[in-house]
N, C-alpha and C positions, 0 to 999 in steps of 0.2 A: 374495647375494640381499637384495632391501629387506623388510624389513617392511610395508613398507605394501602393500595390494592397489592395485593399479591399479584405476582408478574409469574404466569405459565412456562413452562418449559419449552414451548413452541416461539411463544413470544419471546423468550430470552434470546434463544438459537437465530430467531428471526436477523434481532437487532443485531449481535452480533455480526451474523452474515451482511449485513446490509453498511456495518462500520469495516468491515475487511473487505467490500467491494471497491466504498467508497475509496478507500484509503490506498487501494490498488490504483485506480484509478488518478489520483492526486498525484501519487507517487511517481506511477512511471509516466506521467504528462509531464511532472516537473524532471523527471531524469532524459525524456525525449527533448526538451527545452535547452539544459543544459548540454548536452551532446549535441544538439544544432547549433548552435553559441559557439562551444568547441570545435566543433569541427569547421565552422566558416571563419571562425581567430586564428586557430593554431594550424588545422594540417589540414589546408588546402584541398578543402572539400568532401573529404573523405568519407566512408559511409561508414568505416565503425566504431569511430565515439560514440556517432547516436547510439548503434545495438550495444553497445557498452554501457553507458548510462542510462540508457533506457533498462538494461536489465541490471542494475544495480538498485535503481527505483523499483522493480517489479520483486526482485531478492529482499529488499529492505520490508515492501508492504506484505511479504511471505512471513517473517521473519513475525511481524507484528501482527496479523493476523493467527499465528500458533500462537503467541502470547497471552491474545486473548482468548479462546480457545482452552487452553494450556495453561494456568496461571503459576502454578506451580513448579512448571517445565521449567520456569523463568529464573 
């Protein structure tokens, strides 16, 4: 017998979904961060670095969320 449990197909899906929320989340907080940054340094207040880098983080945690998903896609 293995030690390890066998991990379900619901559980699998689960965690998955749950590292591609996260990682959504991290991502475009840190590209909202960075485009607030930018935009207060460089051009004088302006509002679309943020939606710029904020969707470069939401593109990126897209990106790796197929990945996982998709492992082959890769």
């Amino acid at each position: 017998m293995s030690s390890r449990i066998e991990e379900s197909a619901e559980n699998r899906i689960g965690n998955l979904s749950d590292k591609c929320i996260a990682n959504f989340l991290v991502k475009s907080a840190t590209g909202l961060g960075v485009g607030v940054l930018t935009s207060v340094i460089l051009f004088k207040r302006r509002t679309w670095p943020i939606q710029l880098f904020t969707g470069f983080g939401a593109g990126y945690a897209y990106s790796d969320c197929n990945r996982l998903f998709n492992p082959l896609a890769s």
